[in-house]
N, C-alpha and C positions, 0 to 999 in steps of 0.2 A: 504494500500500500504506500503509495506516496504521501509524502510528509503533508504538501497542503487537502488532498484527499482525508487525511485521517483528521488534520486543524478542523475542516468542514463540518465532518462529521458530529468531533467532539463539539463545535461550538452549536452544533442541532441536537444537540442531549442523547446522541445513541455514543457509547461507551461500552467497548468492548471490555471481556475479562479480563485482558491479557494484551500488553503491547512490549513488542523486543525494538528499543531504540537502539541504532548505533550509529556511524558515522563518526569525520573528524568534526562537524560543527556540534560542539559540547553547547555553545551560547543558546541555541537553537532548541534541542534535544532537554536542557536544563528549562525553558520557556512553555515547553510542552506536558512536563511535566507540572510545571507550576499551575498551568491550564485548568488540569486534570484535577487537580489539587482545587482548584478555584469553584470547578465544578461539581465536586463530590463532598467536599465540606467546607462548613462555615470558619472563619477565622477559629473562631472559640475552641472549635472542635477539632482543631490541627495537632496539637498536642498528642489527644490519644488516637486520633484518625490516621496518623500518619505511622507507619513503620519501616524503618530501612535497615536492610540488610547489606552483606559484602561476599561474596561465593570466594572470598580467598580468604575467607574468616570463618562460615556458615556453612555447615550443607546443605544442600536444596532440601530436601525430605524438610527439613527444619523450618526453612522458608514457606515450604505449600503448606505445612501442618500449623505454620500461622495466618496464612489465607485462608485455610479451612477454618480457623477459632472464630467463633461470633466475634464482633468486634463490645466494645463498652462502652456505653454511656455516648456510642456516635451511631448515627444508622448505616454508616460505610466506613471503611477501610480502603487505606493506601499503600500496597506494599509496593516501596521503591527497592528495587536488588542492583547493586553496581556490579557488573560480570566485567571479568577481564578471563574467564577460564571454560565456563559452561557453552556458552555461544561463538564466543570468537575464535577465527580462524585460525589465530598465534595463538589461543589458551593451550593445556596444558591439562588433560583430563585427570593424568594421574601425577597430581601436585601434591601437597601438604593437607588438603582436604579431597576425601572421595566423595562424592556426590551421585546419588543414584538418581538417575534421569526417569527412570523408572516409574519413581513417586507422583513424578509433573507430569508424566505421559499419562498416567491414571490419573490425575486431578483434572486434565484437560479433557477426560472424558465427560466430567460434568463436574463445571469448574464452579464455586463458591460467587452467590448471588450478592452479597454483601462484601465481597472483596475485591481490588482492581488489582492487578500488579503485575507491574513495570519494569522491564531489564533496561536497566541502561550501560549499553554494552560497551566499553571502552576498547573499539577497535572499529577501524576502516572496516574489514569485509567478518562476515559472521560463516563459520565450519556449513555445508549445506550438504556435507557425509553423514551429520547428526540425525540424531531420531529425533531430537527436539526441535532442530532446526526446523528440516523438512515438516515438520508439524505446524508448526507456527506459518510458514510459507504456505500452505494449503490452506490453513484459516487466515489469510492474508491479514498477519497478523506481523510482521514485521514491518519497521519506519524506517527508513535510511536517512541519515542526514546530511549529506553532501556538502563540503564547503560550496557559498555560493558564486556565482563568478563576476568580474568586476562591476558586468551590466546589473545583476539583480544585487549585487551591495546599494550601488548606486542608486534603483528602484527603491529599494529595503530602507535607506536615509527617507528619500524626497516622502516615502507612506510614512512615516515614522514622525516627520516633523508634519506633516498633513495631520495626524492625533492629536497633536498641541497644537493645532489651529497657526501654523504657521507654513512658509513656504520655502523649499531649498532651490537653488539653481541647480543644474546638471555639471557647470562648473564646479560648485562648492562640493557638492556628493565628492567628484573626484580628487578634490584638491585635499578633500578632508583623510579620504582614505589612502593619499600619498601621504600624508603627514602620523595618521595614526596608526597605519595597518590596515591589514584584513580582520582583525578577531573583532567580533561583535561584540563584544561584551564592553572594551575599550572604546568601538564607535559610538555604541549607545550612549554614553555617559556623554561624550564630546557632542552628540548633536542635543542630547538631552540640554548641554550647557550657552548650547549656540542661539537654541531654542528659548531659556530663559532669559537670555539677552538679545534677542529682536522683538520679547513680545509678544502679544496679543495680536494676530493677522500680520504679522513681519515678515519680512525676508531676508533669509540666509543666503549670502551671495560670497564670492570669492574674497573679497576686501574683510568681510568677517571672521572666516575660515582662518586668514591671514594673520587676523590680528590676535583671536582669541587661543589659537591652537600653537604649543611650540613645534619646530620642526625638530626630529630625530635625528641622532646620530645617522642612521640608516641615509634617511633623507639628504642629509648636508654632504653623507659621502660618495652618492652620489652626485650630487649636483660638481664633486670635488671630479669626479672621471668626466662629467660632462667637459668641462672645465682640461681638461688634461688632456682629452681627443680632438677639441679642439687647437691646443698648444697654447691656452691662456694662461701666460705663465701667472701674471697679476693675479687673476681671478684662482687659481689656484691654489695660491698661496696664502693668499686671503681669504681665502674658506677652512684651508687648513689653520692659517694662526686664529680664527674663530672658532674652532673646538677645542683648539688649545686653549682660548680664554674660558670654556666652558670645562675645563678642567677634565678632559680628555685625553691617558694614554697616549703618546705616539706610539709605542706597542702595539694597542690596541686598532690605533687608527688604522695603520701598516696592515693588520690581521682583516678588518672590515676591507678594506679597499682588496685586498688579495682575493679574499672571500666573495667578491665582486666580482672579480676578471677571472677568477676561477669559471664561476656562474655560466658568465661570459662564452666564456673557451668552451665547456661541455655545451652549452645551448648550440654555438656554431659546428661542432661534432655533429650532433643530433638533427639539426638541421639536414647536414650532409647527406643523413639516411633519412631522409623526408618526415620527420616523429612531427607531428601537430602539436601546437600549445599544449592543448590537454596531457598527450604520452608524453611529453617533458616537462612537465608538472609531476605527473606522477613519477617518471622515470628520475627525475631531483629531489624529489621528496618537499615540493613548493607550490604554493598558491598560482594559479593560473595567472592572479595579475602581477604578480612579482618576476614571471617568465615573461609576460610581456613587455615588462617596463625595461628587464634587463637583454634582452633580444632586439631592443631597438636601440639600444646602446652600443651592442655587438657589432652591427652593421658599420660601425663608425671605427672597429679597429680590424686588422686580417688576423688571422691564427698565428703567424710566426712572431706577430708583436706580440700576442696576450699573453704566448705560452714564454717569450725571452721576459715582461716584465714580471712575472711571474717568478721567473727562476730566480730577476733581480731582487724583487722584495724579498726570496725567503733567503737569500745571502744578508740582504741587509737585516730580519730579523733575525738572524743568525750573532750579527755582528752588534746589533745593540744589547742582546740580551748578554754577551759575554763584557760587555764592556770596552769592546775593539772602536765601538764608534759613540761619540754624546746623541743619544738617541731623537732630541727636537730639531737639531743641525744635520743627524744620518737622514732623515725623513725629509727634510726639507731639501737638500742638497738632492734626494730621490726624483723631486719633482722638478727640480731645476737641470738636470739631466737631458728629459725629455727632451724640454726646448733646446737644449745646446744640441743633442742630438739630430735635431731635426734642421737645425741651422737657419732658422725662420721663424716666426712669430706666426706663423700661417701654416697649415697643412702642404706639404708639398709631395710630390710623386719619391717614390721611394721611403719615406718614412713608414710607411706602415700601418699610418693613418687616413683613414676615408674622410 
C-alpha cells in the first residue's frame, strides 16, 4: 500500500490491524504514526493507550500477547514495535533474541479488535523470503517510505506553509532545502520559523530564506569548488577564510571539499555506464538531490583533474596532520595552486577545467 493510499484511508477512519512501516524517511513514517495515535486516542488516554516495544529487546510472542491483552481504562491500544530484525532484509533472525513468527502468523488469523500495531521497520527494503512478510504483503499491509525527491520536498514546503495560511515561492522551497538539507524533520522547523515570520497570508520568498536560514558548512563548500572551477582565486579564498572565521577545521574543511570531488569523480564513472540519478543515488548511498547538485558541478571538471586533486588533498592531509605543513597556510597555499597552475585567472584549454 502506498504511503499517501494508507494517509487517505487513515484520515477516513478505516484503520487496519496491522501496519509494517519502513523506508529511509523516518520524518515521514514517525508522522504517521502520530496520525494513528491522533486517531485512536484522546490526548488523556496516550499514556496507557500507547505501548512500545523493540524486537532487539522483546520477542514477538511477547508483543502479540500484548495486543491480545484488553487494553485499560482506554477503549484502544497502540502497539508501536521498532524492528531492525523481524522484517528487515539486513535483520538477523537468529540474534540475541529468538522470536517465533509463528505467534503473529496465528494472531493474524484473527487479529485483536481493540489493538493497532505498528512495525516501524528501521531498514530501506523488508526480507519478502518471510512468512511474515509475504503475509503482510497479501493483506497489503505494508507502507514504504521513500525519501522524497527534490520536486515533492519542494511541493511538501509550499503545502506545509499553505496550513499556516501563508505562501512559499518555488525559489524559496529550493533555496531553503540547499541551505538545510533533505531531512524533514530539520525542514519543518525552518519553514515552521519562516512561516512565523511572514505572518498571517505572507510570503516566503528567496530574500527570507536568505536572511533567516544560516548556510552550512556543506553549502559554503560548495559554493568554495564552484569558486575553484571556475579559477576565482578571490572568491575562493574568501569563502574559505569565512569558515575559518566561523571556527572551522582546515582538516576538516580539506576532508569536506575531498568528500566532494570524491562524489564528483564516482558520479562521472557512473555516468560513463549510463546509471540514472536515481541508480547513483542508490549506488552512493545519497539523496537524489544531493547527486544532482553534485553532477552539475562535475561537468565543470574532466576525470584526470578530480582524481590528481584528489591525490593532492590526501598528500596534503597527510602532511598537516603530521605537522610537515601549518595546516591554515597548507590549505590555503592548496587553493592558490590551482590558479598558478592554470596560468590564468580564467579557464583555459588544457587545464582540466570546463
Amino acid at each position: 500500500m502506498e504511503a499517501k493510499d494508507a494517509l487517505k484511508e487513515l484520515k477516513n477512519g478505516r484503520i487496519s490491524p496491522v501496519y509494517a512501516l519502513y523506508g529511509k524517511d523516518r520524518y515521514r513514517m514517525k508522522q504517521f504514526a502520530e496520525l494513528l495515535a491522533d486517531k485512536l486516542l484522546d490526548k488523556d488516554e496516550r499514556e496507557l493507550g500507547i505501548v512500545k516495544f523493540d524486537t532487539s529487546e522483546t520477542p514477538l510472542e511477547e508483543i502479540v500477547g500484548e495486543a491480545e491483552t484488553l487494553p485499560f481504562f482506554v477503549s484502544r491500544k497502540l502497539v508501536l514495535v521498532r524492528d531492525g530484525s523481524v522484517l528487515a532484509s539486513s535483520g538477523k533472525e537468529n540474534g540475541k533474541i529468538e522470536h517465533r513468527t509463528e505467534s503473529f502468523l496465528s494472531y493474524m488469523e484473527q487479529p485483536s479488535e481493540t489493538s493497532v500495531i505498528v512495525f516501524l521497520v528501521q531498514a530501506e527494503k523488508l526480507d519478502e523470503r518471510r512468512k511474515i512478510v509475504k503475509l503482510l504483503k497479501e493483506r497489503n499491509l505494508l507502507v514504504p517510505f521513500p525519501e522524497l525527491t527534490e520536486t515533492e520536498l519542494m511541493g511538501w514546503l509550499q503545502r506545509r506553509a499553505r496550513e499556516h495560511n501563508r505562501t512559499m515561492t518555488i525559489e524559496a522551497a529550493q533555496l531553503l532545502i540547499s541551505r538545510t538539507g533533505t531531512g524533514m524533520q530539520a525542514l519543518s522547523q525552518e519553514a515552521d520559523k519562516l512561516c512565523l515570520f511572514a505572518g498571517e497570508g505572507g510570503t516566503i520568498g528567496e530574500e527570507e530564506v536568505a536572511r533567516l536560514t544560516a548556510s552550512t558548512v556543506e553549502e559554503d563548500v560548495f559554493a568554495l569548488i564552484d569558486a575553484m572551477a571556475e579559477l576565482r582565486m578571490e572568491r575562493t579564498l574568501a569563502l574559505y577564510r569565512e569558515l575559518l572565521l566561523r571556527r572551522e577545521e582546515p582538516i576538516r574543511i580539506a576532508a569536506l571539499v575531498a568528500r566532494q570531488l570524491r562524489i564528483m569523480l564516482q558520479i562521472k564513472e557512473l555516468e560513463q555506464h549510463r546509471y540514472s540519478p536515481q541508480q547513483m543515488a542508490g549506488q552512493l548511498g545519497l539523496h537524489p538531490y544531493a547527486v544532482k547538485l553534485a553532477a552539475a558541478k562535475a561537468r565543470r571538471f574532466d576525470t584526470a583533474t578530480l582524481g590528481r586533486r584528489l591525490s593532492e588533498l590526501a598528500d596534503l592531509d597527510y602532511r598537516m596532520k603530521t605537522g610537515q605543513v601549518e595546516k591554515t597556510l597548507g590549505l590555503e597555499l592548496f587553493f592558490l595552486s590551482m590558479g598558478e597552475k592554470s596560468g590564468a585567472g580564467s579557464p583555459q584549454a588544457g587545464t582540466g577545467i570546463r
